[in-house]
Structure formats: C-alpha cells, structure tokens
C-alpha positions in Angstrom: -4.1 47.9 -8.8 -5.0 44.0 -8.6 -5.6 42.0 -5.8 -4.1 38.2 -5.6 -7.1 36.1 -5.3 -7.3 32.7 -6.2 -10.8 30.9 -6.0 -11.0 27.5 -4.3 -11.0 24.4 -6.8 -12.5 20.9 -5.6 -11.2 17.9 -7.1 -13.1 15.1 -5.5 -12.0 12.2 -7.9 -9.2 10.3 -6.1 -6.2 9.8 -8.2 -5.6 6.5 -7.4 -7.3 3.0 -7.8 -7.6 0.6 -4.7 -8.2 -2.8 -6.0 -8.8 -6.0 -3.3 -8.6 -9.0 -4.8 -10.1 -12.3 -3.2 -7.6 -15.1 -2.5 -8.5 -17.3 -5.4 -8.1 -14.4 -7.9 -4.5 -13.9 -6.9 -3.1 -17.4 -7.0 -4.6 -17.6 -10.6 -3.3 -14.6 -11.6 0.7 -13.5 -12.5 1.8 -10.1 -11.1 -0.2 -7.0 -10.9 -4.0 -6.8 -11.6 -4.8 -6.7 -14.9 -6.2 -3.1 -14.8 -3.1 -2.1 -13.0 -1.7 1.3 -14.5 1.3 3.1 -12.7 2.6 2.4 -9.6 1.8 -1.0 -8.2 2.3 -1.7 -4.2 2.0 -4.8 -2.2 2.2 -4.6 1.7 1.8 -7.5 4.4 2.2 -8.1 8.0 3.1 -11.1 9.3 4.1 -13.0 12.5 6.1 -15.7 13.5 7.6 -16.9 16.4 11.3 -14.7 16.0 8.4 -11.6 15.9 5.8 -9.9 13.4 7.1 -8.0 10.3 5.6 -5.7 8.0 6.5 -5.6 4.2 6.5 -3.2 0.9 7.3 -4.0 -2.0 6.8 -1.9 -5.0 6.4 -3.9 -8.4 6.7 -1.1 -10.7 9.9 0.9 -9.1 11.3 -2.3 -7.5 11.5 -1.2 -4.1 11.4 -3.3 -0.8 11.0 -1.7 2.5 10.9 -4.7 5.3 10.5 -3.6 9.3 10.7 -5.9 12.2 8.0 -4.9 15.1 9.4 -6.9 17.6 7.3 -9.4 19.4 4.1 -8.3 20.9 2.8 -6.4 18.3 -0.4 -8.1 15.9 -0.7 -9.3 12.4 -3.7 -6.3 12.4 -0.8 -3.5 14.2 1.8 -5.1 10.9 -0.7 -4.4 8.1 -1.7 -1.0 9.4 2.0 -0.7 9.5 3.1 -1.6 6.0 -0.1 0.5 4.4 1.1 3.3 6.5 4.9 2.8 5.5 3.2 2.3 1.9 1.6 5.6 1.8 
C-alpha cells in the first residue's frame, strides 16, 4: 500500500514587486509606475488637527478603505496602519 508523502517545495521569489518612488518622480509622473502590472495600492497616514488618518486606495480594483486613529496617535503609528490594512 502507498504512503501520502509530499516533499517540501521552496519558493523564495516573492510574488510581488515593491516599488518606492522619490518625490520628484511622482509629481512627474500620472498614475501607477510605469512597470506597474496587477494590483496597484497606495496607502498614507496623515495628521491634522481634527486627528491622524490612515488611507488605501487600490487603483486597479478601485477600492478606498479610510480609518480615523483618533488624536494621539503619529504620522509613523498611520502609515504602519494603512500598509497593515493594505496587506
């Protein structure tokens, strides 16, 4: 009779493509990076004096995810945020 083995497989190659772009590349540019394939997200944290807020927005499905994190938290705690919310 067989036995159900399966050997281990490693896949080290990510999936994905993380691409940081300086500021003066993005206000020349339009939209998504130009090497952009598949899903395209954007995320930012922000604070004002109403509170910080951490944002999502998916170019390629159109989504929009928007949370308020009241008023003590940091620009820093509202990226970590959206990235998180992003993943």
């Amino acid at each position: 009779m067989g036995v159900d083995v399966m050997r281990p497989a490693y896949n080290l190659e990510p999936p994905y493509v993380v691409t940081m772009l300086m500021r003066e590349e993005w206000t020349k540019a339009t939209g998504a990076p130009p090497a952009a394939k598949g899903l395209v997200w954007f995320t930012d944290g922000t604070k004002m004096r109403e509170g910080t807020r951490a944002g999502v927005y998916g170019q390629s499905v159109r989504r929009r995810l928007s949370s308020s994190l009241g008023r003590y938290a940091t620009v820093f705690q509202a990226d970590i945020y959206a990235i998180l919310a992003c993943a």
